[in-house]
Backbone atoms as SQL, in Angstrom:
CREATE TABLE atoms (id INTEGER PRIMARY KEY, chain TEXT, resi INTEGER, resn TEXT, atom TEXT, x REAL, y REAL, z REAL);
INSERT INTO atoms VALUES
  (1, 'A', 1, 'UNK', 'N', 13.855, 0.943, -0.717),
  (2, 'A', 1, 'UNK', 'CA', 13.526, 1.896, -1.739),
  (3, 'A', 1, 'UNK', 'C', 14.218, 3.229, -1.473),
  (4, 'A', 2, 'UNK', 'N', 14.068, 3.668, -0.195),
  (5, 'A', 2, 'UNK', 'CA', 14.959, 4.967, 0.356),
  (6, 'A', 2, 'UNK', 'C', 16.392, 5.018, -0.232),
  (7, 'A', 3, 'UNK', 'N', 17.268, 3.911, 0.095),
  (8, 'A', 3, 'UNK', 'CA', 18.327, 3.446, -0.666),
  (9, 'A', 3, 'UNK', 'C', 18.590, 3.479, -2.005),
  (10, 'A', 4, 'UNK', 'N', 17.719, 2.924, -2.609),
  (11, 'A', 4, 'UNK', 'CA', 18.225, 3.269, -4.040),
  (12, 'A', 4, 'UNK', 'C', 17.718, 4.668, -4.243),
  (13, 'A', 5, 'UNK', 'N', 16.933, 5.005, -3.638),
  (14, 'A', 5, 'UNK', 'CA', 16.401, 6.479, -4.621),
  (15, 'A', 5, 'UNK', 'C', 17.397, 7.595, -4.691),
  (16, 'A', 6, 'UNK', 'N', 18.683, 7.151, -3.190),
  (17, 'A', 6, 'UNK', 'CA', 19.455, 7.762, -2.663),
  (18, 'A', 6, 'UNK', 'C', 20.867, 7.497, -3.700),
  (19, 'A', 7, 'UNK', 'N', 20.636, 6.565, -4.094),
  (20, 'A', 7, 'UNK', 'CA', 21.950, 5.760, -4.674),
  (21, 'A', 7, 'UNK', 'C', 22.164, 6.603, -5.740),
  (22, 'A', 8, 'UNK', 'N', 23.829, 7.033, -6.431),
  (23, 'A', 8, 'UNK', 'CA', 23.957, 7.836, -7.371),
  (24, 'A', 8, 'UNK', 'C', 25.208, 7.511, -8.093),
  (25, 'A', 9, 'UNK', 'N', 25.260, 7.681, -9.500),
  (26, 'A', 9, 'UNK', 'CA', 25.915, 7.021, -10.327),
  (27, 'A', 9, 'UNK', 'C', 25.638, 6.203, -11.025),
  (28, 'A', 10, 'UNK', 'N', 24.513, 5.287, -10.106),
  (29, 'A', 10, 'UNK', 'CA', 24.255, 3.936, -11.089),
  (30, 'A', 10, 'UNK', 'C', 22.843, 3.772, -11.092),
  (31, 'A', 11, 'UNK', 'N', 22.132, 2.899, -11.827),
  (32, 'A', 11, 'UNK', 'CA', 21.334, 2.769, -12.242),
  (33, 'A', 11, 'UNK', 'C', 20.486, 1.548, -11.457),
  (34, 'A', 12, 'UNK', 'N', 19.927, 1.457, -10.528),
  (35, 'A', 12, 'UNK', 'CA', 20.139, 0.069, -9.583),
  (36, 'A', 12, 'UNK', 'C', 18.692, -0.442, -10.064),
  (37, 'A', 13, 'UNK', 'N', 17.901, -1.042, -9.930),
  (38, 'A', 13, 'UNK', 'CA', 16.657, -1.976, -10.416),
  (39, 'A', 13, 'UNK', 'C', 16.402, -2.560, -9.095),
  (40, 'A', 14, 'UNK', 'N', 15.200, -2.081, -8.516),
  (41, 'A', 14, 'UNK', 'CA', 14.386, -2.940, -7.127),
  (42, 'A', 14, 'UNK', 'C', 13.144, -3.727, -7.118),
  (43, 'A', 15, 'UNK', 'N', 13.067, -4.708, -6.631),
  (44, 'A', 15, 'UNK', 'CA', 11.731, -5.467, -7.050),
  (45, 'A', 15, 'UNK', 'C', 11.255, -5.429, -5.035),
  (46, 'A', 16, 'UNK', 'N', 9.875, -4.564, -4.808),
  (47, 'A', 16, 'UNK', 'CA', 9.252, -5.137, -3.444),
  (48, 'A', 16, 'UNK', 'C', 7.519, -4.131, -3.955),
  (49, 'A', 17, 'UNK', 'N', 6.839, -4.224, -2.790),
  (50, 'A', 17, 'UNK', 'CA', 5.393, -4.270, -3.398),
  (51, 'A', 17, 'UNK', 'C', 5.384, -2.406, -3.456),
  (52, 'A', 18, 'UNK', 'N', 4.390, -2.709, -4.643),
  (53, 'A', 18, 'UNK', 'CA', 3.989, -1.249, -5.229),
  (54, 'A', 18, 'UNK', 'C', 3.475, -0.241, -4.041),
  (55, 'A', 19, 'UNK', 'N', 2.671, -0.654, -3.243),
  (56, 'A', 19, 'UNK', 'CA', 2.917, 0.335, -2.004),
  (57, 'A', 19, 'UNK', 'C', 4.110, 1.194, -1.805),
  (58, 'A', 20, 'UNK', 'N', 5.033, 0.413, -1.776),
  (59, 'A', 20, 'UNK', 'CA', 5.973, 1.056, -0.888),
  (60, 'A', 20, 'UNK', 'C', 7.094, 2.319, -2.251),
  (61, 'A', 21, 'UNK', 'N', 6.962, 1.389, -3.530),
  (62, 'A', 21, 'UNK', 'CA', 7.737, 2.382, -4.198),
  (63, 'A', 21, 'UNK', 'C', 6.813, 3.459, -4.589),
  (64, 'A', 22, 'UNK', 'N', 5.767, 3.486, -4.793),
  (65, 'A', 22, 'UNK', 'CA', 4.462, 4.363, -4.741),
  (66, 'A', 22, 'UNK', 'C', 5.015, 5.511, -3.866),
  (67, 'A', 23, 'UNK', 'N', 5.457, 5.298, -3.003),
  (68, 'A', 23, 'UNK', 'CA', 5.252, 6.415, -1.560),
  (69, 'A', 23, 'UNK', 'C', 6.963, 6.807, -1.279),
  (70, 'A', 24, 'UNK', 'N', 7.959, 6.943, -2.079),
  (71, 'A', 24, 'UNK', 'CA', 9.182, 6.622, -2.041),
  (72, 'A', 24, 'UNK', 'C', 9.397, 7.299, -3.267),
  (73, 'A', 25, 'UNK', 'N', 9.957, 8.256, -2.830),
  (74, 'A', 25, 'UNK', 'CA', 10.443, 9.865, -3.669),
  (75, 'A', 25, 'UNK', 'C', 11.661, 9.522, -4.206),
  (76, 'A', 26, 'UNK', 'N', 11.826, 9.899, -5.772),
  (77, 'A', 26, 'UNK', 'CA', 12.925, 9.028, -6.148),
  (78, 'A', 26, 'UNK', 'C', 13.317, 8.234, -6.869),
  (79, 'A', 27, 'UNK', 'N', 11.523, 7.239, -7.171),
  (80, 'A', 27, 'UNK', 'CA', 12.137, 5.345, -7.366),
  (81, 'A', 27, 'UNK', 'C', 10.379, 5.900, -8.592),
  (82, 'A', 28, 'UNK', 'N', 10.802, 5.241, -9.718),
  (83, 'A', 28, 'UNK', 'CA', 9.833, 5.230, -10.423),
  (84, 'A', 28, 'UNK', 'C', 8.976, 4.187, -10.438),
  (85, 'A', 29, 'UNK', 'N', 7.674, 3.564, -10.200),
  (86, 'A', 29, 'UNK', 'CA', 7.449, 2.396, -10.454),
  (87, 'A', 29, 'UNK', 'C', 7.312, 2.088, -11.959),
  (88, 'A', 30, 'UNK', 'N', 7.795, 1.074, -12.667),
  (89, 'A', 30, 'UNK', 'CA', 7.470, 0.592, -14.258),
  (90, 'A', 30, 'UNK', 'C', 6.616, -0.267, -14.622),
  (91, 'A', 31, 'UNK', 'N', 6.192, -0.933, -13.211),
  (92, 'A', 31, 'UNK', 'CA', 5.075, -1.885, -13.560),
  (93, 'A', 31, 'UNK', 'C', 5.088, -2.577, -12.512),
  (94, 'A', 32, 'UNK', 'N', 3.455, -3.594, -12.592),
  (95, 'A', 32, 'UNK', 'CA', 3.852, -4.584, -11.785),
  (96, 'A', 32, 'UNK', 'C', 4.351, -5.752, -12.260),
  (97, 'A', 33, 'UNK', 'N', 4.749, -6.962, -11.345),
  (98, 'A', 33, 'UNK', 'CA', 5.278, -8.272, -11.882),
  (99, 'A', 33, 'UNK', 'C', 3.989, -8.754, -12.924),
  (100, 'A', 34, 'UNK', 'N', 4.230, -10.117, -13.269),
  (101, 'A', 34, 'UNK', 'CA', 3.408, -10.435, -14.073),
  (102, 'A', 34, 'UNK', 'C', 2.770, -11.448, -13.392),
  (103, 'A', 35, 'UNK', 'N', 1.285, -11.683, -12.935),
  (104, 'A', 35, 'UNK', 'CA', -0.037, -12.370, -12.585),
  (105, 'A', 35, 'UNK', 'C', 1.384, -14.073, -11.478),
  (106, 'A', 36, 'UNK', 'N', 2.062, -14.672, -12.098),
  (107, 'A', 36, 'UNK', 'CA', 2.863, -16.055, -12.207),
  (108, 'A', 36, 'UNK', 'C', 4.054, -15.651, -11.059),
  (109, 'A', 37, 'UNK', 'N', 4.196, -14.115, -11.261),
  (110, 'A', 37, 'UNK', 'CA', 5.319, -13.865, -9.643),
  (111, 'A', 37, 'UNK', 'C', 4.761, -13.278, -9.160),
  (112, 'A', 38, 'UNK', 'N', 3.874, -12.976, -8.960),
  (113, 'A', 38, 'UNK', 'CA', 3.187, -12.050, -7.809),
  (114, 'A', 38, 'UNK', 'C', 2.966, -12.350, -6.720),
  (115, 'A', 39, 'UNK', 'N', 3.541, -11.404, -5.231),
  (116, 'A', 39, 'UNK', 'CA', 2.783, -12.066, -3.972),
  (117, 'A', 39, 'UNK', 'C', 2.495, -11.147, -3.578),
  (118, 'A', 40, 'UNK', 'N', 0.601, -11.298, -3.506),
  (119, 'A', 40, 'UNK', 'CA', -0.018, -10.151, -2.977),
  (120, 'A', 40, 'UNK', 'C', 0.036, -10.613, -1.146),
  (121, 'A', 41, 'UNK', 'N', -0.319, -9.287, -0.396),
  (122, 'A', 41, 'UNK', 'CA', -0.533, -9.341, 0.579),
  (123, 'A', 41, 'UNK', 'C', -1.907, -8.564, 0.826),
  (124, 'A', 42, 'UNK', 'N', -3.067, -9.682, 1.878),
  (125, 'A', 42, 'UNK', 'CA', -3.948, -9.307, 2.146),
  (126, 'A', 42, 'UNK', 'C', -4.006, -8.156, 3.556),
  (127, 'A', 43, 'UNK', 'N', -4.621, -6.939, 3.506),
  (128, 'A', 43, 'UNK', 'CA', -4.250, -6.480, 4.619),
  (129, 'A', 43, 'UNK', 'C', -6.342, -6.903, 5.566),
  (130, 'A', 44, 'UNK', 'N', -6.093, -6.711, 6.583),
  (131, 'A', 44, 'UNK', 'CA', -7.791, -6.619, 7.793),
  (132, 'A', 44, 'UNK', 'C', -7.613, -5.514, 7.946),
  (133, 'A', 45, 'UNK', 'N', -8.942, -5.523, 8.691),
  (134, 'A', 45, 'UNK', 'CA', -9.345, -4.609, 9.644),
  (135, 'A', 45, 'UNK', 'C', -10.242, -5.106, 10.276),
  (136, 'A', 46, 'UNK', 'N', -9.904, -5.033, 11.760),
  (137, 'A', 46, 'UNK', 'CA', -10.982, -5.243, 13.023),
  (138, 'A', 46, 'UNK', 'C', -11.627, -4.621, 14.229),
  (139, 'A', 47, 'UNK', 'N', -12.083, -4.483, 14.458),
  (140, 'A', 47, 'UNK', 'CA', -13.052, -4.269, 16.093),
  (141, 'A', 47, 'UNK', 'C', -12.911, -4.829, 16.832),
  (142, 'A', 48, 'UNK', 'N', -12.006, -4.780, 17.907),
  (143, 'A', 48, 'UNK', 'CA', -12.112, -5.737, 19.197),
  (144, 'A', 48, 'UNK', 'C', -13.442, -5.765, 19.807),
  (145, 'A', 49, 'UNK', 'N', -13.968, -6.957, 20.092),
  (146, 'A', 49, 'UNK', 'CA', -14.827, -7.290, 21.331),
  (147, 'A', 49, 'UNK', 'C', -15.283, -6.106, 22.278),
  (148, 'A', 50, 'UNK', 'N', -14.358, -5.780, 23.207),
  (149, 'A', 50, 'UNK', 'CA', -14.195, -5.246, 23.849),
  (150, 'A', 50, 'UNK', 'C', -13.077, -3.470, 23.718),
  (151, 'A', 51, 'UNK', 'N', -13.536, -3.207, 22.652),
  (152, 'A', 51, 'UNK', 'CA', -12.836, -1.751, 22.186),
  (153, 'A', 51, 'UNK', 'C', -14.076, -0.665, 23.012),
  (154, 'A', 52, 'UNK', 'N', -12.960, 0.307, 23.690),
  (155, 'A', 52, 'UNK', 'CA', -13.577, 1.090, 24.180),
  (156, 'A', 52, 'UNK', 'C', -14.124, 2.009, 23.584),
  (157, 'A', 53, 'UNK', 'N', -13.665, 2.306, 22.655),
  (158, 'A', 53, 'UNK', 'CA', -14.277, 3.082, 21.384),
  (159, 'A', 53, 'UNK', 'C', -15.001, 2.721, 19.977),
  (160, 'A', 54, 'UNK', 'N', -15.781, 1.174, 20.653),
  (161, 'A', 54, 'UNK', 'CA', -16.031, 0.460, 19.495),
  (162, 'A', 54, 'UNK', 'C', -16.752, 1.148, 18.359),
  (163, 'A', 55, 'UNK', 'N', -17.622, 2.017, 18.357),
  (164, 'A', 55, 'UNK', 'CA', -18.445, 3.069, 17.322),
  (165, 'A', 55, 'UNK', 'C', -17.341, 3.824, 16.473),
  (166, 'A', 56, 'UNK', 'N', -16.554, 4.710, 17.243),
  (167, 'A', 56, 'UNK', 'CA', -15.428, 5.536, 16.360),
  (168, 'A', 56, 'UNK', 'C', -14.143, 4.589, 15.376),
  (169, 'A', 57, 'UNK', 'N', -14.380, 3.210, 16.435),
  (170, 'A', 57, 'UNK', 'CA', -13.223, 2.113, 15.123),
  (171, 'A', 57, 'UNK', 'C', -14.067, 2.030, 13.985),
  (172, 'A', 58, 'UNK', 'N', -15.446, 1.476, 14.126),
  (173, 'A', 58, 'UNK', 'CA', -16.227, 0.824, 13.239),
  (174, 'A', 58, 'UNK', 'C', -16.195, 1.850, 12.253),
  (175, 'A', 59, 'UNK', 'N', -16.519, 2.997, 12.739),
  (176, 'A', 59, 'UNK', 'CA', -16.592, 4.550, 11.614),
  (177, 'A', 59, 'UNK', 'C', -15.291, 4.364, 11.081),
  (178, 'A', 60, 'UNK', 'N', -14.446, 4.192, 11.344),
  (179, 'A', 60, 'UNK', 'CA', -12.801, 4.871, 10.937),
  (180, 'A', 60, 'UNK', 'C', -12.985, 3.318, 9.898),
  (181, 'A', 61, 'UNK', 'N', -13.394, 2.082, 10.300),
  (182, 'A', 61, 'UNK', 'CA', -12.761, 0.800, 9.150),
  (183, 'A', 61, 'UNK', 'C', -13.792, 1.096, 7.945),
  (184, 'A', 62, 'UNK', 'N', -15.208, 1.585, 8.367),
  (185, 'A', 62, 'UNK', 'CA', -15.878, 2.243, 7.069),
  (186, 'A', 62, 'UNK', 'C', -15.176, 3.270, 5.977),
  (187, 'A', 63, 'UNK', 'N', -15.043, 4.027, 7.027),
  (188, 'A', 63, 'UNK', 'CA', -14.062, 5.184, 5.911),
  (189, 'A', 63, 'UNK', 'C', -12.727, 4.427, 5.179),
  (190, 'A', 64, 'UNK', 'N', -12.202, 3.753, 5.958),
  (191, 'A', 64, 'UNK', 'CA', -10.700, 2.719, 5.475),
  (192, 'A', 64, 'UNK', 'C', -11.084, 1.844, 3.873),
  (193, 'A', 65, 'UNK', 'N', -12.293, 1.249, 4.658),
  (194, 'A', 65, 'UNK', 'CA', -12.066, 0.221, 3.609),
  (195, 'A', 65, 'UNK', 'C', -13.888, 0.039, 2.194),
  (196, 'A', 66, 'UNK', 'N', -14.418, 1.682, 2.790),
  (197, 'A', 66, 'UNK', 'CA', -15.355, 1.760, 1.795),
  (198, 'A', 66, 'UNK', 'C', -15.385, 2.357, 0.575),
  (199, 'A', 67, 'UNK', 'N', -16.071, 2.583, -0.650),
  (200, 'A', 67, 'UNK', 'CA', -16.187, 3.027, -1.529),
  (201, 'A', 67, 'UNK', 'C', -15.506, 4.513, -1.652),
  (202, 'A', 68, 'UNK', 'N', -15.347, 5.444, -0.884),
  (203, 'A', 68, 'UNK', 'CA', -15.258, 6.530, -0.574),
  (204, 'A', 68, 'UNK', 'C', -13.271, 6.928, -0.942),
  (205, 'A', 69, 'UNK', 'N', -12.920, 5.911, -0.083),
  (206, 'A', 69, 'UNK', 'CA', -11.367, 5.650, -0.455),
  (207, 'A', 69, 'UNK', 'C', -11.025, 4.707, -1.272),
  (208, 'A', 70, 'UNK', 'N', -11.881, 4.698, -2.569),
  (209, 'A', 70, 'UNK', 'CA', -10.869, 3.211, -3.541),
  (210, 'A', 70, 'UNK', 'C', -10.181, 4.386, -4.187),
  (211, 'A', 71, 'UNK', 'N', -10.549, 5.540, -4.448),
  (212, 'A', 71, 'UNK', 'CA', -9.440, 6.112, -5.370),
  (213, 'A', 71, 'UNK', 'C', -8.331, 5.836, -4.805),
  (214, 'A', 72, 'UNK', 'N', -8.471, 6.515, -3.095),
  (215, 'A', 72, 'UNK', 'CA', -6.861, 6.776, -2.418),
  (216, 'A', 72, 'UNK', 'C', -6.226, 5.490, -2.301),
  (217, 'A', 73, 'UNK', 'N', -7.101, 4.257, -2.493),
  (218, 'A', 73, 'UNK', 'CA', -6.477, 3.061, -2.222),
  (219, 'A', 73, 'UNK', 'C', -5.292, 2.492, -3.451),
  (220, 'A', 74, 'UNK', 'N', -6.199, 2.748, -4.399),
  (221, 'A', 74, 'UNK', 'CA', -5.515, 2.921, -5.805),
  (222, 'A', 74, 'UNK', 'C', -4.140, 3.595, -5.980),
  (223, 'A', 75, 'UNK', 'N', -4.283, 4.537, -5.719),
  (224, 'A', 75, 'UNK', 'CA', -3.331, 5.678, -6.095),
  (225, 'A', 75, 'UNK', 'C', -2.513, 5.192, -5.144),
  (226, 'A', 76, 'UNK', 'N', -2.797, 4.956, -4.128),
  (227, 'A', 76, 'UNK', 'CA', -1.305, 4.012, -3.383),
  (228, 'A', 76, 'UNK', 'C', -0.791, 3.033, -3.332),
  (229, 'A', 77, 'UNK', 'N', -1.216, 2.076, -4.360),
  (230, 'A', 77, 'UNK', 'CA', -1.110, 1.271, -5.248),
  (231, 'A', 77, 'UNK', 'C', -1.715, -0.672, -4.509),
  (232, 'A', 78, 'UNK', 'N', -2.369, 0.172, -3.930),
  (233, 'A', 78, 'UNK', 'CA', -3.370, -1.334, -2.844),
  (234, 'A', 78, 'UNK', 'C', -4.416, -1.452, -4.489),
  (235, 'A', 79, 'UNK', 'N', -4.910, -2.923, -4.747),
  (236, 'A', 79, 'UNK', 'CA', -5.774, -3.359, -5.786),
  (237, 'A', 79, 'UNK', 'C', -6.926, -2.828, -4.576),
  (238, 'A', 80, 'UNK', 'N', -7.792, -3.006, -4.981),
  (239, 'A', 80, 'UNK', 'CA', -9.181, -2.253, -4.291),
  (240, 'A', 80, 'UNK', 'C', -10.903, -3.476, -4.961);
């Protein structure tokens, strides 16, 4: 995406996931694919067993992946 946004003269057309042209100064997104090409990617989040900081992960995957951040999740173009 850096690449084309950089690219000049021409008019170039990129297809990779809305994340990334989302966050990539430059590159307009026009849409997504349609439901038949789509490959989503699922992202986790975990707690090791044995995390020494197991309380401050658990807090941080709450804040990550709760109600609180679907806007920001959105707006960076993760489905939520």
């Amino acid at each position: 995406m850096r690449a084309m946004a950089q690219c000049r003269g021409t008019t170039p057309i990129g297809c990779t996931q809305m994340t990334e042209i989302k966050c990539t100064e430059g590159v307009t997104l026009v849409g997504p694919l349609p439901k038949e090409f789509e490959l989503a990617t699922a992202y986790s989040i975990a707690v090791c067993a044995g995390a020494s900081q197991a309380d401050l992960a658990q807090r941080f995957a709450r804040l990550v992946c709760g109600a609180y951040a679907i806007d920001k999740r959105e707006e960076a173009g993760f489905e939520a």
